[in-house]
C-alpha positions in Angstrom: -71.0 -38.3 43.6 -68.4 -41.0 43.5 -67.4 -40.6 46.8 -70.8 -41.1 47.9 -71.3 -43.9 46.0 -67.9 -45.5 47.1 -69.1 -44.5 51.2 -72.6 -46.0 50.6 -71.2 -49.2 49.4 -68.5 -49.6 52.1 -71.9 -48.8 54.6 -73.4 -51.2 53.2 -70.6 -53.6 54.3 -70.4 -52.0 57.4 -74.3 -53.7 57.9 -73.4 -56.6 55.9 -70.6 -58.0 58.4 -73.2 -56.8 61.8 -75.9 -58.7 60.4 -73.2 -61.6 59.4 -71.8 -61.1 62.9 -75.7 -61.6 64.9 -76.5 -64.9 63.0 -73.2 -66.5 63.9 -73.6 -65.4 67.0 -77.1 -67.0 67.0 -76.2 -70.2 65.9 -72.5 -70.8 66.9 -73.6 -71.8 69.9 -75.7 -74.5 68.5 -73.1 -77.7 68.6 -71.6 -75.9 71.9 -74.0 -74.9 74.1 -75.0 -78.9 75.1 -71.5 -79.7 75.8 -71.3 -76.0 78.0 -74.4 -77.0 80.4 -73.1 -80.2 80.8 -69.6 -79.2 81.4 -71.2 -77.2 84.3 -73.3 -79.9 85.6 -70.8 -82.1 85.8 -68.4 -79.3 87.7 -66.9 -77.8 85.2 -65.9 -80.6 82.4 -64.4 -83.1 84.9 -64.9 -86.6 83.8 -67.3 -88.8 85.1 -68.6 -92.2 84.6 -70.4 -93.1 81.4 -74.0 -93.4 81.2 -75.5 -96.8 80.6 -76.2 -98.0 77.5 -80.0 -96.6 77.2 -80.4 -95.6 80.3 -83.2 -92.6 80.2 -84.6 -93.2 76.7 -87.2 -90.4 77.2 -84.2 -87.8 77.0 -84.6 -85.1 74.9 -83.3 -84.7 71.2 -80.5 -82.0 72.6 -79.3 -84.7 75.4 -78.1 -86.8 72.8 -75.5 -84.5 71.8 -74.1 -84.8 75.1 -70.9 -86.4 75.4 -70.8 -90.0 77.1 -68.4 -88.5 80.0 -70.9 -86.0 81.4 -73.4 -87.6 83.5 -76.9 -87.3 82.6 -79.2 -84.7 83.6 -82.7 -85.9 85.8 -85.9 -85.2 83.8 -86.1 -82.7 81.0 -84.7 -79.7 82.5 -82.0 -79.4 80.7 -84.2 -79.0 77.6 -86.2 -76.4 79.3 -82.9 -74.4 79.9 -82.1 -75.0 76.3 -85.2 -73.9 75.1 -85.6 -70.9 77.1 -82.1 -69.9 76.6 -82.4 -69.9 72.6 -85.7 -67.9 73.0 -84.3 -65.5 75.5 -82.7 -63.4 72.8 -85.7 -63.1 70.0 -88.0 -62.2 73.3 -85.8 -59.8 74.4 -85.3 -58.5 71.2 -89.2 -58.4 70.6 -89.3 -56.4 73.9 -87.1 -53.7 72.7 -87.9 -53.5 69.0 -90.7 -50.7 69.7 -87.8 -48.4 71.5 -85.1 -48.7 69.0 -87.4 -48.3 66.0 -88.6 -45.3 67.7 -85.0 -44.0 68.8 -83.6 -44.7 65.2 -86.5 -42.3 64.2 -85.0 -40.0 66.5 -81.4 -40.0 66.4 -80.8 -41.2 62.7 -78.9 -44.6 61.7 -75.4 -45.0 62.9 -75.6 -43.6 66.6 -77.9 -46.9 67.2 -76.2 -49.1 64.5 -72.4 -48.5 66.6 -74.7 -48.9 69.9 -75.8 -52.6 68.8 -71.8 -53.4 67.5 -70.9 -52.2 70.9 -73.4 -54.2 72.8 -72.9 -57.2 70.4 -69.6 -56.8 71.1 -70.2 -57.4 75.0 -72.4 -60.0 74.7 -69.7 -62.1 72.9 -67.4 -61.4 75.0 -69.4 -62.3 77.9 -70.2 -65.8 76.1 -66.4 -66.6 76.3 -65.8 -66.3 79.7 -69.1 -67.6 80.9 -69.0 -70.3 83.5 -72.4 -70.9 84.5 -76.4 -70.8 83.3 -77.0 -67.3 84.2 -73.9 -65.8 82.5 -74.5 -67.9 79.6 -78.6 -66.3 80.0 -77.4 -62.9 80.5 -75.3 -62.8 77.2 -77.7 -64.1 74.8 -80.1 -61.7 76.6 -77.1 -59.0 75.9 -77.5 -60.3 72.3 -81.1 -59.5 71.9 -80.5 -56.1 73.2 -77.9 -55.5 70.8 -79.5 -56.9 67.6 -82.3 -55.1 68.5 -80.2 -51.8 68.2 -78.2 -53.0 65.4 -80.3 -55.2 63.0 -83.2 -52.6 62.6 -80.5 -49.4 62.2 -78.6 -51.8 60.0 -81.5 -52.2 57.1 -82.8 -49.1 57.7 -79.7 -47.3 57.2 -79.5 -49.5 53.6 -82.6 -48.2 53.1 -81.7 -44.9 53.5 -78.6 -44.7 51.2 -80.1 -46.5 49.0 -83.3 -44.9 47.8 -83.3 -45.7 44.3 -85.0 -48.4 42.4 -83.5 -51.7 41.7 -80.7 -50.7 43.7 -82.2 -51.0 47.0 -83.7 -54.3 46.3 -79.9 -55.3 45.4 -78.8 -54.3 48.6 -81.3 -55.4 51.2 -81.0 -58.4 49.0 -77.4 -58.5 49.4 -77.6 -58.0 53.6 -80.1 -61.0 53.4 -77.5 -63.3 52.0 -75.4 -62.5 54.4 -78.1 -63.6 57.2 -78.3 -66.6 55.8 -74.6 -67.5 55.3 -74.2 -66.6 59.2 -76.4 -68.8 60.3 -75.5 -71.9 58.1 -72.0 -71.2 58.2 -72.1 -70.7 62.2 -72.8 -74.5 63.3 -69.3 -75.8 61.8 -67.2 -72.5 62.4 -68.1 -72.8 66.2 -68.2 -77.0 66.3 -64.6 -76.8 64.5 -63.3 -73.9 66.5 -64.4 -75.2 70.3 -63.2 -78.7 69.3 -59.7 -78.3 68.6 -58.9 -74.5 69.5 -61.3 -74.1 73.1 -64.5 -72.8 73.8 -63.6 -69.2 73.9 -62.0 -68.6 70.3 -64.8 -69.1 68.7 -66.6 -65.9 70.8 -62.8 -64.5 70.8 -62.8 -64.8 67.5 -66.3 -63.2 66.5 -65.5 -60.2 69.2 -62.5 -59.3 67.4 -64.5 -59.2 64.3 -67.4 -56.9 65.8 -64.8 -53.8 66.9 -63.2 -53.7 63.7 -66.7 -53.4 62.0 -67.3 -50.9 64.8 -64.3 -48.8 63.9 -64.6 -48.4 60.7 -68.8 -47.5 61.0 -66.8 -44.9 63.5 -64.3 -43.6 60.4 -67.1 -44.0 57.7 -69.7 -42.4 59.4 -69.5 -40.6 63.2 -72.8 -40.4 65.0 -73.9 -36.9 65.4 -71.1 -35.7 63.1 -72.5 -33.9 60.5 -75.8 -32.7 62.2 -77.9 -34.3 59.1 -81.0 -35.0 61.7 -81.4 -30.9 62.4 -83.2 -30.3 59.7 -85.2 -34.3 58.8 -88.9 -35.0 59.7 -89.5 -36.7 62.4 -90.5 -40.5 61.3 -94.0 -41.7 62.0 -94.9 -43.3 64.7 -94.6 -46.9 65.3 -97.9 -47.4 66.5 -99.3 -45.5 63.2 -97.2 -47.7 61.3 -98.7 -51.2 62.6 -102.2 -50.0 61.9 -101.5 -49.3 58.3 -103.3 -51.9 56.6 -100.9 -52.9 53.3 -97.7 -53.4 56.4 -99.4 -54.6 58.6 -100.2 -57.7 55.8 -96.5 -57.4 55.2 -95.8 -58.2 58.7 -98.1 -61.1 59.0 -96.2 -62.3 55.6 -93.0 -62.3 57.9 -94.1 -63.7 60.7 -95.4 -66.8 58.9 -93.0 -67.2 56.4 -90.4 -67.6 59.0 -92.4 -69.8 61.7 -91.4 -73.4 59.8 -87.5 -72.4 60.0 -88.0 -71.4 63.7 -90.5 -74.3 64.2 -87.9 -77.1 62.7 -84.5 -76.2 64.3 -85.3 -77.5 67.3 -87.4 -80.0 66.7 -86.3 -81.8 63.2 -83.0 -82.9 64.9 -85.0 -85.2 67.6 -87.4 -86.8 64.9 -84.7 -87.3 62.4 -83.1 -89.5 64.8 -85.7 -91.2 66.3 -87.9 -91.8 62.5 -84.5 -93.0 60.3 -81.7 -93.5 62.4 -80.1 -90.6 61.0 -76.6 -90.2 62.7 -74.9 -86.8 64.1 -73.1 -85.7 61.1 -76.2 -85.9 58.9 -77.9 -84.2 61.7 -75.5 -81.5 61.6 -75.2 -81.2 58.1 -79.2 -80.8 57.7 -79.2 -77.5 56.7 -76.0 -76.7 55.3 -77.3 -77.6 51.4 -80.0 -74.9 52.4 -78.0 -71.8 51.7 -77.4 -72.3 48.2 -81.1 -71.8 47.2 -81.3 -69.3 49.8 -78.8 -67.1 47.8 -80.3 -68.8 44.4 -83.9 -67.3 46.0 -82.4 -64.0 46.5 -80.9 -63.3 43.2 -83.4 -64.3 41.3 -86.4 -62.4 43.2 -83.7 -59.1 42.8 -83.7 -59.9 39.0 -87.4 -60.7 38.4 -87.7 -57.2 40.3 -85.7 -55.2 38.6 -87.5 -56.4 35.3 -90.8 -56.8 36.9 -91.3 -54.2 39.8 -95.1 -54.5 40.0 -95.4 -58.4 40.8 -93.1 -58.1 44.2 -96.7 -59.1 45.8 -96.6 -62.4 43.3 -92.7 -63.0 44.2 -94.0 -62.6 47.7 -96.8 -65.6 47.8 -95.2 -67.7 45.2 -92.6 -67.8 48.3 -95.1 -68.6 50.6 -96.8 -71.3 48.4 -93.2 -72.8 47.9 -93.2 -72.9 51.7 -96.3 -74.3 52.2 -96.4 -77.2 49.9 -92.5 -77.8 51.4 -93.0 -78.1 55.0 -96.2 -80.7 54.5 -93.3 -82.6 52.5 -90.9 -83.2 55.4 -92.4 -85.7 57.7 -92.9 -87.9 54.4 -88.9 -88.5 54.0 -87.8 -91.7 54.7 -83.6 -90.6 54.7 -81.1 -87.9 55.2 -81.2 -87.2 51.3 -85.0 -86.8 51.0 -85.1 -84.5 54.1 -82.9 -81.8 52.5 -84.8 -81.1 49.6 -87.6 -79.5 50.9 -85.6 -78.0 53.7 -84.3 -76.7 50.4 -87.2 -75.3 49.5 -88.5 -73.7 52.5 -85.5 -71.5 52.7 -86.2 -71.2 48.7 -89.3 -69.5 49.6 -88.0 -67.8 52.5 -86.1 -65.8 50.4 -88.4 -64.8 47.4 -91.0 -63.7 50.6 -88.1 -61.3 52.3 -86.2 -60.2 49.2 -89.4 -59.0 47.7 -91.1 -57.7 51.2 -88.2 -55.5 52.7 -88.5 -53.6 49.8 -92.1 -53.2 49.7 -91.9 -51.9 53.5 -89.5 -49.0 52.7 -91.6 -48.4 49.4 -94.9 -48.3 51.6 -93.3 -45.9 54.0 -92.2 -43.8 51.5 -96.0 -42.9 49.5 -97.9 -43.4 52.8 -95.9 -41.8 55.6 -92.4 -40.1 56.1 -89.3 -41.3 54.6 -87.6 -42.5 57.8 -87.4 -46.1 58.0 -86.7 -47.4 61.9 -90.3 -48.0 62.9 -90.8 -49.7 59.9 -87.2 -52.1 60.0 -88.7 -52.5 64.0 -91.9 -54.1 63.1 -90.0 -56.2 60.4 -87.7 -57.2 63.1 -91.1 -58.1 65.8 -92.2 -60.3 62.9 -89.1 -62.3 62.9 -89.0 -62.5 66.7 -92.4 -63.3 67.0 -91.5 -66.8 65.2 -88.2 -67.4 66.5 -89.6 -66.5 70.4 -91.9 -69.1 70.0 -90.3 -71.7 68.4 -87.9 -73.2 70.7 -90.6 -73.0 73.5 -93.6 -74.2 71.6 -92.1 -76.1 68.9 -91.3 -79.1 71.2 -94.6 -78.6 72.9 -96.9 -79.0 69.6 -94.8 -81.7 68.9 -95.2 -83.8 71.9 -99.1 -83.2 72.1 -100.1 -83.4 68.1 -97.1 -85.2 66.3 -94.5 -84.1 64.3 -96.6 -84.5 61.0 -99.0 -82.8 62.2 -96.9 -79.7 63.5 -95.8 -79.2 60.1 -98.9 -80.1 57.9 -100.1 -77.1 60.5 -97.3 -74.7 59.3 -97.6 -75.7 56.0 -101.3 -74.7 55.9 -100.6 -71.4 57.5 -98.6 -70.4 54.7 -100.7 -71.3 51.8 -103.7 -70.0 53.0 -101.7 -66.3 53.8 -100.3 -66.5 50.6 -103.4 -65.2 48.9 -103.4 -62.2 51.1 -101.2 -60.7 49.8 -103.4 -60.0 46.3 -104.4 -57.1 49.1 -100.3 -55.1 48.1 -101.4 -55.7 44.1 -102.1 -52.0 43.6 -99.1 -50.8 45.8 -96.5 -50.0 43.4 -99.2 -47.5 41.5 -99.4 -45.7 44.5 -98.1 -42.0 44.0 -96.3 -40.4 46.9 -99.1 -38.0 47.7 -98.1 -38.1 51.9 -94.7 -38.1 51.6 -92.6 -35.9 54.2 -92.9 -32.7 51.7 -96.5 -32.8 51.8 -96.7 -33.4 55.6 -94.6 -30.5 55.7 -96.8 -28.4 53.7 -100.0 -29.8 55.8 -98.4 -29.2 59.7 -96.7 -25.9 58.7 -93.7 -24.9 59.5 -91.7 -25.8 62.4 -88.6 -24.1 62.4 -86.1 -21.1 60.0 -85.2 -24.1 57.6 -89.1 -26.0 57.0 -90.5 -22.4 56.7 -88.4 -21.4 53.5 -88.7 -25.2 52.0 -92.6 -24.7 52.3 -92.2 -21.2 51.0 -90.2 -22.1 48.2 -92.3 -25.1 47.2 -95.4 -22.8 47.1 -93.7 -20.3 45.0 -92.2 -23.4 42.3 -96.5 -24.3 42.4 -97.9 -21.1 41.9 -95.1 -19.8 39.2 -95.9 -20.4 35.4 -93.8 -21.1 32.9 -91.4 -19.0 31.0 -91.6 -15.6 34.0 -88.4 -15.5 35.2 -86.3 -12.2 35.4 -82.7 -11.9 35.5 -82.3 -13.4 38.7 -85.1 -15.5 38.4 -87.1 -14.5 41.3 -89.1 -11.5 40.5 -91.8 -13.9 39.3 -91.9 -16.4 42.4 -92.2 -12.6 45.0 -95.1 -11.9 42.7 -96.7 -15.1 42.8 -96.9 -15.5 46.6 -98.1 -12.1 47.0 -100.9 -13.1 44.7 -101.4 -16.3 47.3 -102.0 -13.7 50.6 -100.0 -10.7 52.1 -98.9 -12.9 55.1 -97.9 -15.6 53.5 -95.4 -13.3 51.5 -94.3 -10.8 54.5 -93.3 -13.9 56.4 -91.2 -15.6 53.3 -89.8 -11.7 53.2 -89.1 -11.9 56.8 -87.7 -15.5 57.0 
């Protein structure tokens, strides 16, 4: 048991460090990529003249990054290419979700877990040699493909190992903190990094990273190596799944928790600038402060629900509330200072809502359907996509039709009016696990030598009373399923 313990814990570092690795990834190319298209515009980083002072003041927020020596672009289309390259990953990654989630099923957890590090793996490599648009498109596409594979075996494999009450909410708490330290931490690793060491070292550096994690998922845990998936249910069906009422109010909750975080990162840097003058280091340090109530949010929403198991729904829309009330806050700031607090808060929120909701899907999946969590972890992961596929394309959109202020007095409205919804997963944790895998076993029949003596012997521990056991203990339980019918006990005879 202490080797198990010790295996699942070094796992759950195996999943820690992926999901570490995808949000860098994510956002390391934040401070880079403006620099990258313009190096290519302007052949390849060769100098050129300086812009006039001015010149084009309906640029976009992204073109101001730009340094002076690049010449600038015509019109907006280097915001489009931005935009669609940020959202390329997440669509992708939406795309695919419904195939993984359904493979994982399948297969089991570390087969498509050490698929995504391998693809992950490609895709950063492929960012550090890229020398034009469509390489640079093609890896963060890569990226999405590889999330998709390892993000949703990842927390589903945590799920898994740890099945257990509070110490799942521990762990998918842990792997959340993580998430959020990636992509905070990313911005200055990769600005540092490409300034004074080139643009490849920072992929160089987070490739090297991705095939030890690889390696040792490979020495932990071999795909196909112990045959564990001959004998497990098969998981239900993703489409089953969405159309269960109390996840598919989960899912909403994710979506909407997460759209003001995907909403603002392309958008608050622009209005920041143009509304107080903020400069580029208070730009880039925007968010920084926000992973310290992140973590804060995710320690305390594991302790309350350790304590307090049955209010995860309350944790969950006290989140959302805290969201709310936050984003209608930010267009009121007047300076750098102000602006952080309730960027504070949103990510606050953002991690009472998930810390208490990843749980609550594994928890769900257990009573209502089969203990195999892929699907599930997939439609967490559409949520999440859904928000951060939309926001670089729409955000900027919303924003130059309706206002900034009103873009996030939208946002902030979505989420307090949701937040009540979720009264609807009250009663969830009095739920018994009535259609769990062993009654769905016992309902479809047997499918195969091993299912058929599990159901028989789970008839026989039903039907047996109390204290009528002979010296091998099952001259009673033969008895008993004779008493059920003749077939049922020739075939437990025969099997």
């Amino acid at each position: 048991m202490g080797e198990a313990r010790r295996q699942r814990r070094l796992l759950l570092g195996v999943v820690c460090v992926a999901l570490l690795l995808d949000n860098m990834l994510y956002m390391v190319i934040v401070p880079i990529i403006p620099d990258y298209i313009a190096a290519m515009r302007g052949g390849g980083g060769t100098a050129g003249p300086s812009a006039p002072a001015g010149g084009n003041g309906s640029g976009g927020g992204n073109r101001s990054l730009l340094p002076a020596r690049y010449p600038p672009a015509t019109g907006s289309n280097e915001d489009v290419q931005i935009g669609v390259l940020f959202a390329s990953k997440a669509m992708l990654q939406l795309l695919v979700n419904p195939l993984s989630g359904t493979l994982i099923d399948r297969v089991g957890y570390e087969a498509p877990l050490l698929a995504g590090l391998g693809i992950l793996f490609l895709s950063t490599t492929t960012f550090a040699f890229a020398e034009n648009y469509a390489t640079l498109f093609a890896a963060r596409s890569l990226q999405g493909l590889g999330s998709a594979f390892a993000d949703t075996a990842g927390i589903a494999l945590i799920a898994d190992r740890y099945a257990e009450e509070p110490a799942r909410s521990r762990a998918l708490g842990t792997a959340l903190a993580c998430i959020s330290f990636g992509s905070l931490a990313a911005p200055p690793f990769g600005g540092v990094l490409y300034e004074f060491a080139g643009k490849r070292v920072p992929f160089l550096v987070l490739a090297c990273v991705c095939l030890l994690d690889g390696l040792l998922l490979l020495v932990l845990a071999p795909p196909g190596g112990t045959g564990a998936r001959a004998n497990m249910p098969v998981g239900t069906p993703i489409h089953r799944l969405m159309i269960d009422p109390y996840i598919a109010v989960v899912a909403g909750a994710l979506a909407t928790c997460n759209i003001p975080l995907a909403f603002l990162e392309p958008t608050i840097a622009n209005w920041m600038k143009d509304s107080m003058g903020a400069s580029e280091w208070e730009v880039g340090l925007t968010w920084l402060p926000a992973f310290f109530p992140h973590v804060l949010g995710v320690y305390v929403t594991v302790q309350l629900a350790a304590a307090y198991p049955h209010l995860q729904w309350f944790y969950g829309a006290l989140g959302m509330a805290i969201i709310g009330a936050s984003s209608c806050l930010v267009p009121a700031c007047r300076n750098f200072g102000q602006v952080i607090i309730p960027l504070c808060g949103i990510c606050f929120g953002i991690a009472l809502v998930d810390t208490a909701l990843l749980p609550t899907l594994a928890f769900l999946v257990d009573v209502r359907h089969v203990s195999v969590y892929g699907s599930v972890y997939a439609i967490a992961d559409i949520s999440y996509c859904v928000a951060y596929a939309l926001g670089p394309i729409v955000a900027g959109q919303i924003v130059h039709t309706m206002g900034f202020a009103q873009l996030n007095l939208g946002m902030g409205l979505a989420n307090v009016l949701y937040a009540p919804v979720l009264l609807f997963l009250k009663n969830v944790c009095q739920m018994k696990p009535s259609h769990s895998e062993r009654n769905i076993l016992l309902e479809e029949g047997p499918k195969g030598l091993y299912d058929t003596i599990k159901m028989e012997e789970r008839k026989g521990k039903s039907l047996q009373p109390a204290g009528e056991m002979d010296e091998n203990g099952m001259g009673s339980y033969h008895r008993d399923l004779k008493g059920v019918s003749e077939e049922d006990s020739s075939d437990y005879e025969y099997s």
